[in-house]
mmCIF file of the N, C-alpha and C atoms, coordinates in Angstrom:
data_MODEL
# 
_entry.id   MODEL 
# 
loop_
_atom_site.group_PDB 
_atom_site.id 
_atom_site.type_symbol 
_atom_site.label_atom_id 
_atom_site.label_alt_id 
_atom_site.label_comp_id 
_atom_site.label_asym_id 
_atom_site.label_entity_id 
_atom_site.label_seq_id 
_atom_site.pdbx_PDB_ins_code 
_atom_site.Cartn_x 
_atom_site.Cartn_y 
_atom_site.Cartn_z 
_atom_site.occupancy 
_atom_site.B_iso_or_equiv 
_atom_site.pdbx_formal_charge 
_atom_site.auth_seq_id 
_atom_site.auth_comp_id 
_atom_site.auth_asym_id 
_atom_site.auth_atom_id 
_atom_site.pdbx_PDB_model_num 
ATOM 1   N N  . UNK A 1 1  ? 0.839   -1.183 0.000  1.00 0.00 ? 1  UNK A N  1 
ATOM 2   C CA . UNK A 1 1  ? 0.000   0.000  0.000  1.00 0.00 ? 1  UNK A CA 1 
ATOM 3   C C  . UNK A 1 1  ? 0.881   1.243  0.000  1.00 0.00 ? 1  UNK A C  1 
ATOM 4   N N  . UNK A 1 2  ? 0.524   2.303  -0.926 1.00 0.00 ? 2  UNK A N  1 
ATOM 5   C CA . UNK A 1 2  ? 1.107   3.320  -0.485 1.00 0.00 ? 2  UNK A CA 1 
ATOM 6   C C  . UNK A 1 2  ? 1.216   4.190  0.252  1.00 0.00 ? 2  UNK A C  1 
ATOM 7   N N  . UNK A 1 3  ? 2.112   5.190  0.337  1.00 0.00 ? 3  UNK A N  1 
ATOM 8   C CA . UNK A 1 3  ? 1.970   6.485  1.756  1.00 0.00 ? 3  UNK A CA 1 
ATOM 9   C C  . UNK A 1 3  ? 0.791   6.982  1.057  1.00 0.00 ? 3  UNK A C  1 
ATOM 10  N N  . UNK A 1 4  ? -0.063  7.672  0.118  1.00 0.00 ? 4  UNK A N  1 
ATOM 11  C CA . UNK A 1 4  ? -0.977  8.400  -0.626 1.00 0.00 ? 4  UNK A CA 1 
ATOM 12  C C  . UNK A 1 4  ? -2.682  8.017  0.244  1.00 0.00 ? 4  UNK A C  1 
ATOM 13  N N  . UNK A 1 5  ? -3.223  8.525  0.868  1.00 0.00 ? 5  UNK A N  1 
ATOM 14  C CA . UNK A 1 5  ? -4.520  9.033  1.062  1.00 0.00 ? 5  UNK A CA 1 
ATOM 15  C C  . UNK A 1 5  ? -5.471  8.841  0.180  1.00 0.00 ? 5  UNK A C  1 
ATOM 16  N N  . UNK A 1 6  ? -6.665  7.769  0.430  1.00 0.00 ? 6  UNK A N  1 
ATOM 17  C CA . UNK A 1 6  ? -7.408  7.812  -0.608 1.00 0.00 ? 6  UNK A CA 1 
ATOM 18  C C  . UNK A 1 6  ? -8.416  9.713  -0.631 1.00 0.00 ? 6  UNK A C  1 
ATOM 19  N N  . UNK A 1 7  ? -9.020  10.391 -1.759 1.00 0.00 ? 7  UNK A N  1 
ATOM 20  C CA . UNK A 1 7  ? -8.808  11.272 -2.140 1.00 0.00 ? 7  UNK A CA 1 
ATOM 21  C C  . UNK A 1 7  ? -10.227 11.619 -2.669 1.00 0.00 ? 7  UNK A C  1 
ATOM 22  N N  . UNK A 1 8  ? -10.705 10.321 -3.127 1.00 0.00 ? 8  UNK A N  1 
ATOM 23  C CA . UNK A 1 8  ? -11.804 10.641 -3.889 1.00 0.00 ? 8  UNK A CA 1 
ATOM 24  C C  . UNK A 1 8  ? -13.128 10.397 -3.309 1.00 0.00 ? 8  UNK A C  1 
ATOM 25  N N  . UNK A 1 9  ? -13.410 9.557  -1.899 1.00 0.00 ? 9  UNK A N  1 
ATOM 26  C CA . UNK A 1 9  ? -14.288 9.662  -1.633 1.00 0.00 ? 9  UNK A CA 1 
ATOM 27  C C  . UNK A 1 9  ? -14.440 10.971 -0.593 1.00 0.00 ? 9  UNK A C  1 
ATOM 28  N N  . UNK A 1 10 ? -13.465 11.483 0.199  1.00 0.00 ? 10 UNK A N  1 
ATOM 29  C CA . UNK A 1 10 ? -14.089 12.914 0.667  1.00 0.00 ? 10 UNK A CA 1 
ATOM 30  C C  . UNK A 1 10 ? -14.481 13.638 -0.471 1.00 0.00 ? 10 UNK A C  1 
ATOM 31  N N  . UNK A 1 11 ? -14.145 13.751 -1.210 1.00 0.00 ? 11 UNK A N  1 
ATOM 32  C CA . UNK A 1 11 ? -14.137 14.773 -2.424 1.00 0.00 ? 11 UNK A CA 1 
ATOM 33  C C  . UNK A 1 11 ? -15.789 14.286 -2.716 1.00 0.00 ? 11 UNK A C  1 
ATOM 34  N N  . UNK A 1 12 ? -16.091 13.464 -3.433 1.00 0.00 ? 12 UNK A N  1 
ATOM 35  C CA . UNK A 1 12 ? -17.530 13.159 -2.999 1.00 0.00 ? 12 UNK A CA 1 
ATOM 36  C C  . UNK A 1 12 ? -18.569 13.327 -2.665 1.00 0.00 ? 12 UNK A C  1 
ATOM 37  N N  . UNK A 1 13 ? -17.879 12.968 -1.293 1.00 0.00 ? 13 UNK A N  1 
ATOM 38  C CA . UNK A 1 13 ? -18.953 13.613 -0.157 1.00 0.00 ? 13 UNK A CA 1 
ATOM 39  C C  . UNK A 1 13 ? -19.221 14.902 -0.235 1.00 0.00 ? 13 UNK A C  1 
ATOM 40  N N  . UNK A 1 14 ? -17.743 15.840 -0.283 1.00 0.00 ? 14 UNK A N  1 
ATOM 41  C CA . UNK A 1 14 ? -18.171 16.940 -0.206 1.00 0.00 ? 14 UNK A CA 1 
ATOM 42  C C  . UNK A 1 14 ? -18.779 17.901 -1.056 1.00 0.00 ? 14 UNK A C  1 
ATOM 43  N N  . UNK A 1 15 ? -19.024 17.285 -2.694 1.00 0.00 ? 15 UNK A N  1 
ATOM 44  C CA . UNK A 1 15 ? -19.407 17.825 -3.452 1.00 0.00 ? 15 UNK A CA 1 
ATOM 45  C C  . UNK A 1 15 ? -20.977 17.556 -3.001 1.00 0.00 ? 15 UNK A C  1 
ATOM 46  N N  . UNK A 1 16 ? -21.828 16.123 -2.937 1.00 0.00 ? 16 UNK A N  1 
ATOM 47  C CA . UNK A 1 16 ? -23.171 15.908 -2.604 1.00 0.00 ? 16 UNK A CA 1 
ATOM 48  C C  . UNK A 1 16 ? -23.379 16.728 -1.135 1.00 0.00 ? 16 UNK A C  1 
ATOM 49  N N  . UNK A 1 17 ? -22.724 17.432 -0.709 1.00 0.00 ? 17 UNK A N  1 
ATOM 50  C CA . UNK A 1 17 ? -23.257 18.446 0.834  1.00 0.00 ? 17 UNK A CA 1 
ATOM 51  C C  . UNK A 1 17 ? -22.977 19.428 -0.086 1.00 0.00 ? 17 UNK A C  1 
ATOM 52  N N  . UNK A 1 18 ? -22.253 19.871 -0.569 1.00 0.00 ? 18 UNK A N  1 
ATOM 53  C CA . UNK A 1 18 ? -22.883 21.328 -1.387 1.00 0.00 ? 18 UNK A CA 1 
ATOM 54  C C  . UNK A 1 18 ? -23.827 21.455 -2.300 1.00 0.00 ? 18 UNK A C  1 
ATOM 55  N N  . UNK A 1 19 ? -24.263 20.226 -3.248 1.00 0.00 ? 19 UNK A N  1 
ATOM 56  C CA . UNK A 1 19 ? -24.795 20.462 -3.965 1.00 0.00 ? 19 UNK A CA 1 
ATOM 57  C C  . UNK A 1 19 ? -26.371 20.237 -2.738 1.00 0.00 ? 19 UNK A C  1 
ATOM 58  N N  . UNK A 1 20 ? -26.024 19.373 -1.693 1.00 0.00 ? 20 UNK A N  1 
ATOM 59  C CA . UNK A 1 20 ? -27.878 19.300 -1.172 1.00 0.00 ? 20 UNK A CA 1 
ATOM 60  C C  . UNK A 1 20 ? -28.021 20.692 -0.399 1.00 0.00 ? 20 UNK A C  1 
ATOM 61  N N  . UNK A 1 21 ? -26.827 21.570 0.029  1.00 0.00 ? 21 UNK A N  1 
ATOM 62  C CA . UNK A 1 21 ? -26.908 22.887 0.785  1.00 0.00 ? 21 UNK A CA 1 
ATOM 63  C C  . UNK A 1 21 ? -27.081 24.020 -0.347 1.00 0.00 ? 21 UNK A C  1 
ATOM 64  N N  . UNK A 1 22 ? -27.246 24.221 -1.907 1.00 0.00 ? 22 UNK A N  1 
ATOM 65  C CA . UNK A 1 22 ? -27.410 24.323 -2.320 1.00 0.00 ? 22 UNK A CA 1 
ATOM 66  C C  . UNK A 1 22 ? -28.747 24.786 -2.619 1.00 0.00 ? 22 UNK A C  1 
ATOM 67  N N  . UNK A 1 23 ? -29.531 23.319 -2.990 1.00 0.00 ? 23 UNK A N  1 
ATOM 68  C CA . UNK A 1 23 ? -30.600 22.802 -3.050 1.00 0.00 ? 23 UNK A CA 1 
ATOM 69  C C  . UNK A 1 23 ? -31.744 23.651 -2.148 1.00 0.00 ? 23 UNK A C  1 
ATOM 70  N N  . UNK A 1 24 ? -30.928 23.376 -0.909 1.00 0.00 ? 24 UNK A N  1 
ATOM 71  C CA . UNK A 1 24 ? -32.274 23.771 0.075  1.00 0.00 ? 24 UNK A CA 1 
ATOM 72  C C  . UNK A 1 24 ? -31.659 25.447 0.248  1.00 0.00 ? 24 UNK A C  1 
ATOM 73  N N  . UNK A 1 25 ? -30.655 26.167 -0.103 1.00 0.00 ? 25 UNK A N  1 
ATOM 74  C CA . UNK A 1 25 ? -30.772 27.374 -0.424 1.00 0.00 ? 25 UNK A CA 1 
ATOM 75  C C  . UNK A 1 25 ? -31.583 27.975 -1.329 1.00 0.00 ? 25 UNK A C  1 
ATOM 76  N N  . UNK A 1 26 ? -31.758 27.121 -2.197 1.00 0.00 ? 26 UNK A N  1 
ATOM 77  C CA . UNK A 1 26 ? -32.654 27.701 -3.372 1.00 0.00 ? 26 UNK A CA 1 
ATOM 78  C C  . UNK A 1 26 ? -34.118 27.414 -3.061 1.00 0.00 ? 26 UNK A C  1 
ATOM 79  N N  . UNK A 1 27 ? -34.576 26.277 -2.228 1.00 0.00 ? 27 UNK A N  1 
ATOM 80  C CA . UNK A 1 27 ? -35.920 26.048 -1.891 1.00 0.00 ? 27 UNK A CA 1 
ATOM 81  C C  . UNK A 1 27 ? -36.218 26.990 -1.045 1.00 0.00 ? 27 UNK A C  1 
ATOM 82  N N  . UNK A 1 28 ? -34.697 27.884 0.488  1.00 0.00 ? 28 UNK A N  1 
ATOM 83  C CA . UNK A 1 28 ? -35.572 28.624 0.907  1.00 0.00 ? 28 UNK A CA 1 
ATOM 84  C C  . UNK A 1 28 ? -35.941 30.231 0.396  1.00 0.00 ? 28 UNK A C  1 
ATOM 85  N N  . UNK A 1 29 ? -35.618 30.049 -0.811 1.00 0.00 ? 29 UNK A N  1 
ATOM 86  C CA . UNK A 1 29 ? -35.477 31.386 -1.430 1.00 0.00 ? 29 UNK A CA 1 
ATOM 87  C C  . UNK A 1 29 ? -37.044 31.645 -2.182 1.00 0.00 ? 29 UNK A C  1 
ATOM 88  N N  . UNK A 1 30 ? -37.171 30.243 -2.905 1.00 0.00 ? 30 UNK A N  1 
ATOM 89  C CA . UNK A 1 30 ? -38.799 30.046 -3.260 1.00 0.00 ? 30 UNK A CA 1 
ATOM 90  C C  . UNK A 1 30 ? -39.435 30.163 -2.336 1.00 0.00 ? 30 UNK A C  1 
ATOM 91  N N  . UNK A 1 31 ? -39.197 29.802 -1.589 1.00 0.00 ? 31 UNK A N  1 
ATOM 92  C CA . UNK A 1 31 ? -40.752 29.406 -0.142 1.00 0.00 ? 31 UNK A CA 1 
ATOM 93  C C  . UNK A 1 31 ? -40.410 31.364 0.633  1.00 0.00 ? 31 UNK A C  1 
ATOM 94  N N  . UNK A 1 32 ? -39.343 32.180 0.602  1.00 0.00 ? 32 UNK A N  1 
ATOM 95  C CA . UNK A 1 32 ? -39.641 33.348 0.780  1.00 0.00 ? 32 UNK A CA 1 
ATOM 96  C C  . UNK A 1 32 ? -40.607 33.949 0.254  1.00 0.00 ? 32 UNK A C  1 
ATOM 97  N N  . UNK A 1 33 ? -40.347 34.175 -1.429 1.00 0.00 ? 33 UNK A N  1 
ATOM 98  C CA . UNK A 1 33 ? -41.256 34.979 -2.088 1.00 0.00 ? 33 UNK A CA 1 
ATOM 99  C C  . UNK A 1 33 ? -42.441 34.049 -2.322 1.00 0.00 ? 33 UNK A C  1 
ATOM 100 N N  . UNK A 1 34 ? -42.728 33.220 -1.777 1.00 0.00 ? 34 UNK A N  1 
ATOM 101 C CA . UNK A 1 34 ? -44.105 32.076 -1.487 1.00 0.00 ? 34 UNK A CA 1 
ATOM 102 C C  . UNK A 1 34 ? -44.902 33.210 -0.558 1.00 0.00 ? 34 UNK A C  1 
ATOM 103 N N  . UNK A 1 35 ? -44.141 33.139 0.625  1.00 0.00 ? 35 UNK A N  1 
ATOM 104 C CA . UNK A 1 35 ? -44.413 34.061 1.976  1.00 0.00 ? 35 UNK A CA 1 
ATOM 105 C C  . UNK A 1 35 ? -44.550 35.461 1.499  1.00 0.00 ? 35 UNK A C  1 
ATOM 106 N N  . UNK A 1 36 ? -43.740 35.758 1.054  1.00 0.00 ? 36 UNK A N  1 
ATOM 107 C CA . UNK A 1 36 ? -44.348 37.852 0.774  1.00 0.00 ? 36 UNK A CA 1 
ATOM 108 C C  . UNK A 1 36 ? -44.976 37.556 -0.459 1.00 0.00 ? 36 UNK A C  1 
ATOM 109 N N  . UNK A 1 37 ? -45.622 36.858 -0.790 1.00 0.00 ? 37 UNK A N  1 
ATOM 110 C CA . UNK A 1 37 ? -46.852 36.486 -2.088 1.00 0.00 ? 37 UNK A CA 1 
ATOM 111 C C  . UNK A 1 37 ? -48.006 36.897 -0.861 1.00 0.00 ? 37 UNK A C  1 
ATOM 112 N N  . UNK A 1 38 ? -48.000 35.821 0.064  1.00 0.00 ? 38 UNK A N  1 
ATOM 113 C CA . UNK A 1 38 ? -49.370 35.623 0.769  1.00 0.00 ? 38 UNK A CA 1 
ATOM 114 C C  . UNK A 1 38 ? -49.471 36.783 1.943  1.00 0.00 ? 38 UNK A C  1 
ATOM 115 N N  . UNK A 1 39 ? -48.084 37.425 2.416  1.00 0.00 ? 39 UNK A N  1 
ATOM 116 C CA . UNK A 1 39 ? -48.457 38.232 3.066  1.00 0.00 ? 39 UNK A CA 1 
ATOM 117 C C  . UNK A 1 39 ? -48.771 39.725 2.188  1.00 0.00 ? 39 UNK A C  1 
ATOM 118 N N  . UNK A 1 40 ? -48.630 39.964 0.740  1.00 0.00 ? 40 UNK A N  1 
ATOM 119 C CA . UNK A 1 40 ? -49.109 40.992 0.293  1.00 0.00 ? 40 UNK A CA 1 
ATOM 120 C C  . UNK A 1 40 ? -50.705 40.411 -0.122 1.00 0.00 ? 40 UNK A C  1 
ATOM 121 N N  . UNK A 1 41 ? -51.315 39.551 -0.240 1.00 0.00 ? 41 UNK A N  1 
ATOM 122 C CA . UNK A 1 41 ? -52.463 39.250 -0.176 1.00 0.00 ? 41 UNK A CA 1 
ATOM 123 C C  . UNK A 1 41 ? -53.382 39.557 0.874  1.00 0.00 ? 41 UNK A C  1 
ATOM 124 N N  . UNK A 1 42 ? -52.911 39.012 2.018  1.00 0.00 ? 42 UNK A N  1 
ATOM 125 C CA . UNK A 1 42 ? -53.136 39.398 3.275  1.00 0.00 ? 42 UNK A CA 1 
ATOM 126 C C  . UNK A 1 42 ? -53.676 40.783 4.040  1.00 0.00 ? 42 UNK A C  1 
ATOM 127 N N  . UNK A 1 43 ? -52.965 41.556 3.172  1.00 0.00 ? 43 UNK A N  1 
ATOM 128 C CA . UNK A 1 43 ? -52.384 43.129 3.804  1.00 0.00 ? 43 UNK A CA 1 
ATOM 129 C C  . UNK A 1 43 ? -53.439 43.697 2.770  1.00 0.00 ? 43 UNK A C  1 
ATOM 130 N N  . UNK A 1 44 ? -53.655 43.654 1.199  1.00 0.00 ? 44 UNK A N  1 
ATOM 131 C CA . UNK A 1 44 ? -54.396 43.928 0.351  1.00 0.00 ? 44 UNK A CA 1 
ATOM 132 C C  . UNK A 1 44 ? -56.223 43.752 1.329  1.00 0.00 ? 44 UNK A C  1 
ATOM 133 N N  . UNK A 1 45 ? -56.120 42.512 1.298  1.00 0.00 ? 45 UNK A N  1 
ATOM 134 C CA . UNK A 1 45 ? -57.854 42.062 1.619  1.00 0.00 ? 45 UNK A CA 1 
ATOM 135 C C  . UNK A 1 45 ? -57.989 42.901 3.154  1.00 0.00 ? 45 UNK A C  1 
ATOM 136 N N  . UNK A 1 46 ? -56.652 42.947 3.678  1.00 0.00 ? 46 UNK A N  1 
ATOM 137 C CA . UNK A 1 46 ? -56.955 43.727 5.387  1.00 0.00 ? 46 UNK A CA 1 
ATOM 138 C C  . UNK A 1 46 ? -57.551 44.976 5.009  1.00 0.00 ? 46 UNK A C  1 
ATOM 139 N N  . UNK A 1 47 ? -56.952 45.955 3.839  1.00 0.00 ? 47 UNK A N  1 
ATOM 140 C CA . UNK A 1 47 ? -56.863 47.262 3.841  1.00 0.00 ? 47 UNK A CA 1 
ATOM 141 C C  . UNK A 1 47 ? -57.612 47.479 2.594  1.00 0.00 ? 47 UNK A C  1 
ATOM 142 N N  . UNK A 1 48 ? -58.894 46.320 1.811  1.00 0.00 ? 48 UNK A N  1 
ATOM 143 C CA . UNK A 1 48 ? -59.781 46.516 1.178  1.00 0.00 ? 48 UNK A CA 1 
ATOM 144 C C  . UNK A 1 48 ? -61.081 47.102 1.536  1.00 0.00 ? 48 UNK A C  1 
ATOM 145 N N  . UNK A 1 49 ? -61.736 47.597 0.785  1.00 0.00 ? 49 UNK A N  1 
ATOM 146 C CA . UNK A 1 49 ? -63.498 48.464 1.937  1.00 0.00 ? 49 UNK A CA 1 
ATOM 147 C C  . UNK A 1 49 ? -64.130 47.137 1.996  1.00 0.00 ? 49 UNK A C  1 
ATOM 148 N N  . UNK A 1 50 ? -65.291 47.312 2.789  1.00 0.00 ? 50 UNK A N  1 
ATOM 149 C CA . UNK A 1 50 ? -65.671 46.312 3.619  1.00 0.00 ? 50 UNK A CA 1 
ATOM 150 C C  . UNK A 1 50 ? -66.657 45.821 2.487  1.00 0.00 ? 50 UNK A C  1 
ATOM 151 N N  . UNK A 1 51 ? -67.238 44.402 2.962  1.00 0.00 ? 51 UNK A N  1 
ATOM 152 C CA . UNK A 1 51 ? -68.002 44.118 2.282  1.00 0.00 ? 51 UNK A CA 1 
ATOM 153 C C  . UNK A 1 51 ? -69.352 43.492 2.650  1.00 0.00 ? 51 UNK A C  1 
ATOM 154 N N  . UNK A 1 52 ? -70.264 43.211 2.022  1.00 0.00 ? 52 UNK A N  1 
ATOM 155 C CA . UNK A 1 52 ? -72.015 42.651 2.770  1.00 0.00 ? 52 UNK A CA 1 
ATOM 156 C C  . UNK A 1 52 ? -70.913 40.959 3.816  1.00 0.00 ? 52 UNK A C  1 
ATOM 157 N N  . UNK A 1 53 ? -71.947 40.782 4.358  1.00 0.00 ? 53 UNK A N  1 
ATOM 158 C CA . UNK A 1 53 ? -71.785 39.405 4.932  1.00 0.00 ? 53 UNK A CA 1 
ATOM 159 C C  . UNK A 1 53 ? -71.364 38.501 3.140  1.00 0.00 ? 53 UNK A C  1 
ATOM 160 N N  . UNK A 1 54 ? -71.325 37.467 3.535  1.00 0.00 ? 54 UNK A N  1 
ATOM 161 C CA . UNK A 1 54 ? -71.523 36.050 2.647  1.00 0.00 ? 54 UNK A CA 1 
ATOM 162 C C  . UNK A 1 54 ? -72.649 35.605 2.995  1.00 0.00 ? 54 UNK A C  1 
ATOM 163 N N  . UNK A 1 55 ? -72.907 34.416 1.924  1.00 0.00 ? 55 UNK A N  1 
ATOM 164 C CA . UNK A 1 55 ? -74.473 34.171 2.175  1.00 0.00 ? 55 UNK A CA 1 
ATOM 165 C C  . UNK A 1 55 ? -74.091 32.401 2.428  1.00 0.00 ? 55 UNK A C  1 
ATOM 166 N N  . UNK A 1 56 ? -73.210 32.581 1.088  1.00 0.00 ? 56 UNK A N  1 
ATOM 167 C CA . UNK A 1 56 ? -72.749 30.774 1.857  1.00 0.00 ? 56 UNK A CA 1 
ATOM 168 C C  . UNK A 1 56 ? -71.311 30.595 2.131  1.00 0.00 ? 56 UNK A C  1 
ATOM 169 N N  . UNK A 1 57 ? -71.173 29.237 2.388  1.00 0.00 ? 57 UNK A N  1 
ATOM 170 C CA . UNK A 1 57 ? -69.603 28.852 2.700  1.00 0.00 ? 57 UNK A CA 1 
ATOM 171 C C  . UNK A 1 57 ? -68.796 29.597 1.822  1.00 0.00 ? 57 UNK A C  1 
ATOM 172 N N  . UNK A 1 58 ? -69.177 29.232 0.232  1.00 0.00 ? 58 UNK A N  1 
ATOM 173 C CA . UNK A 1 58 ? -68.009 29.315 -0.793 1.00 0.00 ? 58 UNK A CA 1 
ATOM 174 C C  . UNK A 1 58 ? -67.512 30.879 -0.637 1.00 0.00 ? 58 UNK A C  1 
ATOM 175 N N  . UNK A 1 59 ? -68.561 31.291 -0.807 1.00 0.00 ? 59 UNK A N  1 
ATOM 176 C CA . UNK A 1 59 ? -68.469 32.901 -0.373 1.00 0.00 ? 59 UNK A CA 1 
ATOM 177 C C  . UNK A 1 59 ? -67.864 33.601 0.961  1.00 0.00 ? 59 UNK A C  1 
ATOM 178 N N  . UNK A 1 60 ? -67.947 32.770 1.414  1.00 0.00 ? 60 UNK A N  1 
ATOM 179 C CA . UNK A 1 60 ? -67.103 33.011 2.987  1.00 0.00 ? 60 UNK A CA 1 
ATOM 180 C C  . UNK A 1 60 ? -65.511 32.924 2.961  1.00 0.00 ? 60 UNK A C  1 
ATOM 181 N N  . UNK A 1 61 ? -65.209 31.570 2.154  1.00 0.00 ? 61 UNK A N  1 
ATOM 182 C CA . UNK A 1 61 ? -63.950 31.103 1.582  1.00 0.00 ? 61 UNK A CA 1 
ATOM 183 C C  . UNK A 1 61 ? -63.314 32.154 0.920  1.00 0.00 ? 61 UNK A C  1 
ATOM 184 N N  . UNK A 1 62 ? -63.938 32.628 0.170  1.00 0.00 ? 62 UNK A N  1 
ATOM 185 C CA . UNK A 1 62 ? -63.413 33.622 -0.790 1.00 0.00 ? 62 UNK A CA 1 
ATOM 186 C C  . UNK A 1 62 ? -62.794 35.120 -0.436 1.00 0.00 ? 62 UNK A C  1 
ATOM 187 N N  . UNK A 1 63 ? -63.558 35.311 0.621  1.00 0.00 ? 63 UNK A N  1 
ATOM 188 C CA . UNK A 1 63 ? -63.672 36.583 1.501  1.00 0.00 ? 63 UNK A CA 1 
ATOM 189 C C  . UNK A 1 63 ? -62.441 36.373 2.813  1.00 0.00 ? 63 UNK A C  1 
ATOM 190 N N  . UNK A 1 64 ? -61.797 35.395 2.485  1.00 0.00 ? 64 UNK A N  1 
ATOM 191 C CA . UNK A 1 64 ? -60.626 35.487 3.987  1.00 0.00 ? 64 UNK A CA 1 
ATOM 192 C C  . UNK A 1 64 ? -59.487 36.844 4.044  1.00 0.00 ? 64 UNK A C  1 
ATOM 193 N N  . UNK A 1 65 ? -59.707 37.038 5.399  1.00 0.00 ? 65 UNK A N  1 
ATOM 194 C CA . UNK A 1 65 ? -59.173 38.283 5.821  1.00 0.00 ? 65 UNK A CA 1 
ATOM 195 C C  . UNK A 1 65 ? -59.874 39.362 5.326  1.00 0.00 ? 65 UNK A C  1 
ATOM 196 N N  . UNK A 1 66 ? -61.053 39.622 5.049  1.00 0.00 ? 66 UNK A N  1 
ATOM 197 C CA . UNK A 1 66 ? -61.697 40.688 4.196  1.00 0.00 ? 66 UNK A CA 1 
ATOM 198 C C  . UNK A 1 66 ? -62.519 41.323 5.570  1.00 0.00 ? 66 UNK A C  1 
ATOM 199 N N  . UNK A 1 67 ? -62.482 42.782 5.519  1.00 0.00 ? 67 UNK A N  1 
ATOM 200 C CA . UNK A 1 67 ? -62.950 42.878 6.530  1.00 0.00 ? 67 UNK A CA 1 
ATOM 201 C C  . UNK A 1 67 ? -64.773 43.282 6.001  1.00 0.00 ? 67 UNK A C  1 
ATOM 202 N N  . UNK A 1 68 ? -65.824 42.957 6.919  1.00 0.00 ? 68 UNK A N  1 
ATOM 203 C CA . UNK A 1 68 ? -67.181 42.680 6.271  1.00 0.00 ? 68 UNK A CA 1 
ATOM 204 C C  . UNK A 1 68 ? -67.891 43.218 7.408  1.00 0.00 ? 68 UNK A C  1 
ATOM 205 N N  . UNK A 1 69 ? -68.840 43.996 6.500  1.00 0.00 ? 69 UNK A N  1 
ATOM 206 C CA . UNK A 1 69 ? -69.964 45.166 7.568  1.00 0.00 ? 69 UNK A CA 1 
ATOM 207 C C  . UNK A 1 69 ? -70.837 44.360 7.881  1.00 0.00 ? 69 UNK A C  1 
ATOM 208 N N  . UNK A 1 70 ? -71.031 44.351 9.287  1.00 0.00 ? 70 UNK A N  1 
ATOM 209 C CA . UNK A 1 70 ? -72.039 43.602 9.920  1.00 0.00 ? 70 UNK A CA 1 
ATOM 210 C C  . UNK A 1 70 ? -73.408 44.908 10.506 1.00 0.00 ? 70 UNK A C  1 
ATOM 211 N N  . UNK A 1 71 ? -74.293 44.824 10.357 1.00 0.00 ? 71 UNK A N  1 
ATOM 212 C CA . UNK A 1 71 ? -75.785 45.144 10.911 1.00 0.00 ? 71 UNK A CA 1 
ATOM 213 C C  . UNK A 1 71 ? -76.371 44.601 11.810 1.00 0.00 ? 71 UNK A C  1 
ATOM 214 N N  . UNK A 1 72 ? -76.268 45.476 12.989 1.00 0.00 ? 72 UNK A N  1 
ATOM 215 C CA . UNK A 1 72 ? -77.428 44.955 14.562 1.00 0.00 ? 72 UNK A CA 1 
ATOM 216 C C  . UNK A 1 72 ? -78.495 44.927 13.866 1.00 0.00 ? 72 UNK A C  1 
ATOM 217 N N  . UNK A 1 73 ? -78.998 44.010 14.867 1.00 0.00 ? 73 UNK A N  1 
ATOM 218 C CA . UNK A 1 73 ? -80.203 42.732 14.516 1.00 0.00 ? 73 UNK A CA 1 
ATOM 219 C C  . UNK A 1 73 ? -81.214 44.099 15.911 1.00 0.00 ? 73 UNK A C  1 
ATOM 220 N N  . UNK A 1 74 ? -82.368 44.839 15.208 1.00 0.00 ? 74 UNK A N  1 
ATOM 221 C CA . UNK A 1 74 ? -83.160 45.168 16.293 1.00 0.00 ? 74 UNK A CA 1 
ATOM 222 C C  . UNK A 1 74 ? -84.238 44.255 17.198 1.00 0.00 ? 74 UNK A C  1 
# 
């Protein structure tokens, strides 16, 4: 055997940890502008004029974060 260090499996390794640190750098870069997608949605429907109630579910669904004028019941 020689004095020489095998060479190629760190090398390897260390290429598949950069390329998976990489990876999930770039996933958390998507899933940011994922997040300031939904929080400018958010902020839009907060600071939209109000609207009647909903009458059904779907309509309720649709209306999240919306702020909605309610009428006392005499």
């Amino acid at each position: 055997m020689s004095g020489r260090r095998p060479r190629l499996l760190p090398a390897l390794f260390t290429i598949a940890v950069v390329l998976v640190c990489a990876g999930l750098g770039l996933w958390q870069l998507q899933r940011l502008e994922w997040k300031r997608g939904l929080i400018a949605q958010r902020e839009a429907a907060a600071t939209a004029a109000p609207v009647p109630p909903p009458q059904t579910l779907a309509e309720a669904r649709a209306l999240e974060f919306r702020r909605v004028v309610a009428e006392a019941c005499s």
